[in-house]
C-alpha positions in Angstrom: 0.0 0.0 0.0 1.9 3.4 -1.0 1.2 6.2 1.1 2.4 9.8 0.9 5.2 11.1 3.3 4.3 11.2 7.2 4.5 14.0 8.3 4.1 13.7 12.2 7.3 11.4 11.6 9.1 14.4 9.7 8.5 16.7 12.3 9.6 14.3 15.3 12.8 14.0 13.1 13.2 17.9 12.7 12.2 17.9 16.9 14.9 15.3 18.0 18.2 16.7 19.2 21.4 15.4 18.0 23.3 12.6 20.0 26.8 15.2 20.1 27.6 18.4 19.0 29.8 17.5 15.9 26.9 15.7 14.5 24.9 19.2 13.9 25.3 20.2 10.7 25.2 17.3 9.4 22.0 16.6 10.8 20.9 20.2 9.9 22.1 19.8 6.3 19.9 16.3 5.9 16.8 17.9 7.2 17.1 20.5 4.9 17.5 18.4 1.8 14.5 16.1 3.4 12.3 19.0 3.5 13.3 20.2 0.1 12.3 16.8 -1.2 9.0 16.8 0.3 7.9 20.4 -1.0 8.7 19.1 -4.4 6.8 15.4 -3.9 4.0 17.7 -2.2 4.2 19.8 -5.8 4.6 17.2 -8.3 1.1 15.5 -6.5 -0.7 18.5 -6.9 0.2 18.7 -10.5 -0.3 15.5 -11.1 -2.7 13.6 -9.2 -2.3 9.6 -8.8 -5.6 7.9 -8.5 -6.0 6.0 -5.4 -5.9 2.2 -5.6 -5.5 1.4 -2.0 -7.1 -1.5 -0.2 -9.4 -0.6 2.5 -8.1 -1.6 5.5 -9.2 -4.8 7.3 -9.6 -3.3 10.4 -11.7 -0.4 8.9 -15.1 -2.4 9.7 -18.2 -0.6 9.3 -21.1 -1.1 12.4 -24.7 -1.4 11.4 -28.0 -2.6 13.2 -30.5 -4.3 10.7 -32.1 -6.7 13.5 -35.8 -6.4 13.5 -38.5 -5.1 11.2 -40.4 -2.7 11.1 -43.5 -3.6 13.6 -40.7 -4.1 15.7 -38.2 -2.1 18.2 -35.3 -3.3 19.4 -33.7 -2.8 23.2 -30.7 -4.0 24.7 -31.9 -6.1 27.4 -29.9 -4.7 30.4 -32.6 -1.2 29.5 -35.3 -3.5 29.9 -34.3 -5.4 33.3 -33.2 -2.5 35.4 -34.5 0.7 37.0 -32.7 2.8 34.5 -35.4 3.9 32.3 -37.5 3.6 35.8 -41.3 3.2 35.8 -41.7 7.4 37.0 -43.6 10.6 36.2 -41.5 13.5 34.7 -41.8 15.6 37.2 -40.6 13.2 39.6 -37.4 13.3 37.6 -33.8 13.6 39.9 -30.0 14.2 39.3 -28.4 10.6 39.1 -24.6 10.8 40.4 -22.7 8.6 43.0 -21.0 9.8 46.0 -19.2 13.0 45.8 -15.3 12.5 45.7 -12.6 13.2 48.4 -10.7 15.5 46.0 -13.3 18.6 44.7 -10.7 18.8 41.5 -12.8 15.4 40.9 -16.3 15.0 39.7 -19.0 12.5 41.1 -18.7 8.9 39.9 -22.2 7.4 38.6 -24.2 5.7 40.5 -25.5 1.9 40.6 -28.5 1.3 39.1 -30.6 -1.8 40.4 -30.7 -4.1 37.9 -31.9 -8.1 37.5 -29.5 -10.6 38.2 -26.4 -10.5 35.1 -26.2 -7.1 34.5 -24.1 -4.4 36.4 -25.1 -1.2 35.8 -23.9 2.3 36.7 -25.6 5.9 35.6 -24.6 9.6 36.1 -26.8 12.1 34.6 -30.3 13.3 34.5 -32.9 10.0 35.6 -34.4 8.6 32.4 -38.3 7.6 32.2 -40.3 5.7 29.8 -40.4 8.3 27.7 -37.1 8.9 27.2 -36.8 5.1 26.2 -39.3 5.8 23.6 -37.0 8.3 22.4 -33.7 6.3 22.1 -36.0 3.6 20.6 -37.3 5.4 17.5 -33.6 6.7 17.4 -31.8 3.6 17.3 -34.8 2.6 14.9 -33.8 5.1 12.7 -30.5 4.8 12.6 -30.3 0.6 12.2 -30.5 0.8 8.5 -27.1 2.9 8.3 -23.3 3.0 9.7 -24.4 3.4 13.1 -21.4 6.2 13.7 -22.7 8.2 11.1 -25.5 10.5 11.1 -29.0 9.9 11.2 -31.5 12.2 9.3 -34.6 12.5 10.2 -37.8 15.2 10.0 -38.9 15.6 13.8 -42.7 15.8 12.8 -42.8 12.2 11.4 -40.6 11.5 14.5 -42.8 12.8 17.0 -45.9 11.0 15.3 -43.7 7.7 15.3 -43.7 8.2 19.5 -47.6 8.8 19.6 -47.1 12.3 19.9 -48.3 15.5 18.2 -46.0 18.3 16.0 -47.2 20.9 18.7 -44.3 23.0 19.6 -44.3 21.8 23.6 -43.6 18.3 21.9 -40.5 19.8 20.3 -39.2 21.3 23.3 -40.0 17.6 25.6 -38.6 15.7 22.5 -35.3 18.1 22.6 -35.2 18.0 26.4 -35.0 13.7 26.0 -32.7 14.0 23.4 -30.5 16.4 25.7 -30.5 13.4 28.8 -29.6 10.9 26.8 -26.6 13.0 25.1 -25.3 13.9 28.6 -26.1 11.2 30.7 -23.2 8.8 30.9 -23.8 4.7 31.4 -21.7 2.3 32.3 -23.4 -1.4 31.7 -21.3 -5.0 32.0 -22.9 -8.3 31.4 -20.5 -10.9 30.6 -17.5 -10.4 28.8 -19.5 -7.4 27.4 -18.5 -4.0 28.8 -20.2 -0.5 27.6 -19.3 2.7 29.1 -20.4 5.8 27.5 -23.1 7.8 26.1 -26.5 6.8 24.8 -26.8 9.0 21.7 -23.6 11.0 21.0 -24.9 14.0 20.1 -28.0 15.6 17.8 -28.4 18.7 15.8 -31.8 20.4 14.7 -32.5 22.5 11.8 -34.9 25.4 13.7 -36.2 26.2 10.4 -36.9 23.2 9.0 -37.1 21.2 12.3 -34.5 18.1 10.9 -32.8 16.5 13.3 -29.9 14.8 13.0 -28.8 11.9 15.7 -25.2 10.3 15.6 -24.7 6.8 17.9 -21.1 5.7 18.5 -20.5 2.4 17.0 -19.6 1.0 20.4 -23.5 1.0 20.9 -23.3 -2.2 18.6 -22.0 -3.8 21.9 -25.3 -3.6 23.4 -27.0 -5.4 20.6 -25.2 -9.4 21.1 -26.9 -12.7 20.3 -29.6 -13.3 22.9 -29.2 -10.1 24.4 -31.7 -8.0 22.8 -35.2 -7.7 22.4 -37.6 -7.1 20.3 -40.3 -5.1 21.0 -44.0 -5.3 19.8 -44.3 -1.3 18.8 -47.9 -1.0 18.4 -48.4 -3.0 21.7 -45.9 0.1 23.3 -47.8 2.8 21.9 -50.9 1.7 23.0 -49.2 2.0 26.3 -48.4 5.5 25.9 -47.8 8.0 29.0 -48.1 5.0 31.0 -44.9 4.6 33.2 -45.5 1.5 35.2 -47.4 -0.4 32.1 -44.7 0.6 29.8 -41.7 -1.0 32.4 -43.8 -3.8 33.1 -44.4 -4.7 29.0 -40.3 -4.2 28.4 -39.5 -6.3 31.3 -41.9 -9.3 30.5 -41.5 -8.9 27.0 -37.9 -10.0 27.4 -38.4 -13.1 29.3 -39.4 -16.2 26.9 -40.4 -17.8 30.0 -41.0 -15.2 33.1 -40.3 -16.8 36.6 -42.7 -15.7 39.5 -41.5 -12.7 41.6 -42.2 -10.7 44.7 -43.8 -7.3 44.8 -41.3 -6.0 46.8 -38.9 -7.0 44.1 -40.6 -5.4 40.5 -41.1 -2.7 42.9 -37.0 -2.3 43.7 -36.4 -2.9 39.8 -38.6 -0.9 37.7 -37.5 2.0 40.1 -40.8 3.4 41.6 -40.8 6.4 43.5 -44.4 4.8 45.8 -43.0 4.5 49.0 -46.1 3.1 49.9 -45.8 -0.7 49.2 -49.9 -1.2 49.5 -49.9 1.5 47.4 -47.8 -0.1 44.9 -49.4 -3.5 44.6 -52.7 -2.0 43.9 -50.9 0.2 41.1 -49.1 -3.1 39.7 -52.7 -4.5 39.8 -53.9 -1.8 37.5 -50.8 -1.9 35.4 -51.1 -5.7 35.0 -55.1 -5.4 33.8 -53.6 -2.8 31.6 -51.3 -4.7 30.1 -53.5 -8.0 29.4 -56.6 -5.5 27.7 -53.0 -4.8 24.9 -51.1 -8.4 25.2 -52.9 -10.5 26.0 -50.5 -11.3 28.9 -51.5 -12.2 32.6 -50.9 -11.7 35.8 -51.8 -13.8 39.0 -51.4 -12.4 42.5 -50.9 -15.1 45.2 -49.9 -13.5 48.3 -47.0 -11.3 47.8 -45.6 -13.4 44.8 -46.8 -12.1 40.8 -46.7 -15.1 38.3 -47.0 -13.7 35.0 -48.3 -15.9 31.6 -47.3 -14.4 28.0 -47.5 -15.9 24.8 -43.5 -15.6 24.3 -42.1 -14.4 20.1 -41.0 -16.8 17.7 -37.5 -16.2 18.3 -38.3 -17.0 22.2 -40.4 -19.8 21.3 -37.0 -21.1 19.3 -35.0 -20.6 22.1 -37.3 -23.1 24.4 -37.6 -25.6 22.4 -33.6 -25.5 21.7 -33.3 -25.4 25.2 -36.1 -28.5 26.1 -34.0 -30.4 23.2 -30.3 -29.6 25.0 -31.9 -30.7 28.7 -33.7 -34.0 27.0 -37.0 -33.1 27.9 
């Protein structure tokens, strides 16, 4: 592969002093003829310009998400089993950070997140609600069918209509306001031998004229997206959902479990994040969220003391993934 001269390795040359004294101008004298020699490759390119027949490099991979279709969303799975797009009201937003540092030259670390069994997970930033997972949904819906480092174009009205929402200018200014958390707010996730630590969307412009938006992932974000540790998402079963926190946790959480094991209240309660202090308060709540959730799904939910035993009809893909399962335990 030819390439032209480097010329952070010209420089270092010119920068490095000479071993002894006597060695000076001869150094000096080879510089200058080095330099000459470059001016005049640097001219005779200009005049006459090589085409380029270089190989791309093999490292030079390009990350893309093309995973689900279009009835479909898909989410990471540590979003969807953990508090940190909790189960809250907007207003009852707070500032996420961890305990503040010895030195004040340092800043906050982030904070653990509860999270199901598997996933560690670790947040700094503005707290995150249901609707700001909306938000990185249709993003990262977006965006799937492209490079996910490079831009993502988009017109926010047909955005905004995507999310079950309205081009009314308040929309705009919550839609920019999501957008703005999920830029700043900084994650760290491990599960496995998988380890993500930055931001969810790295940044996003917008057109005020035209109101185009455009949203750039990094390509680490592919991370998040490994075999078996996704999910997809029924979209029309979310957006029937919408504005409703505790239904909206519950049909993410559930709706990644092929086959969901029976849990306390106490726990979901712990997990989805709630901000109901009151625990009677909070059953009858998950009560109404469950009924919610089987008039959409389908899927139901039987209280027996303090323990919730959920029934769902589980995806294709998850109804694979049992029977591969039943076949590898001989049953």
């Amino acid at each position: 592969m030819t390439k032209g001269p480097t010329r952070v390795g010209d420089i270092i040359s010119v920068l490095t002093l000479p071993d002894t004294p006597s060695d000076a101008e001869t150094q000096a004298t080879a510089v200058i003829k080095r330099m000459q020699k470059i001016a005049e490759s640097d001219a005779k390119v200009k005049q006459d310009p090589i085409p380029s027949a270089e190989l791309a490099d093999l490292d030079e991979t390009y990350c893309q998400l093309d995973l689900w279709p279009e009835p479909e969303r898909g989410s990471p799975n540590p979003f969807l089993r953990s508090a940190l797009f909790a189960a809250i009201q907007s207003e009852n937003r707070q500032q996420i950070q961890g305990p503040p540092p010895v030195k004040k030259t340092e800043q906050p670390p982030p904070r653990a997140v509860v999270s199901q069994k598997g996933f560690t997970i670790a947040y700094k930033g503005q707290q995150l609600d249901q609707y700001d997972f909306d938000v990185w949904l249709q993003a990262i819906h977006y965006a799937k069918s492209q490079p996910v480092e490079t831009e993502c174009v988009f017109h926010g009205h047909a955005f905004l209509k995507e999310i079950g929402r309205t081009g009314g200018k308040l929309n705009y200014t919550v839609l920019d306001e999501s957008l703005t958390r999920l830029v700043q707010g900084f994650v760290v996730i491990d599960h496995g031998h998988m380890h993500f630590e930055g931001h969810l969307i790295s940044y996003f412009l917008r057109d005020n004229h035209t109101r185009v938006y455009k949203v750039s992932f990094a390509d680490e974000i592919v991370k998040l997206f490994g075999y078996s540790t996704f999910t997809r998402l029924q979209w029309k079963e979310r957006r029937a959902l919408k504005g409703k926190a505790l239904p909206l946790w519950l049909h993410g959480f559930y709706s990644s479990h092929a086959q969901p094991f029976p849990l306390t209240v106490e726990y979901l309660h712990k997990l989805c994040g709630s901000r109901n202090a009151a625990m009677k308060s909070f059953r009858a709540a998950l009560k109404r969220a469950f009924k919610e959730l089987e008039k959409v799904t389908g899927m139901t939910a039987t209280f027996e003391g303090n323990t919730v035993t959920v029934e769902r009809q589980p995806s294709g893909s998850q109804a694979k993934h049992l029977e591969q399962r039943a076949a590898r335990n001989g049953s």
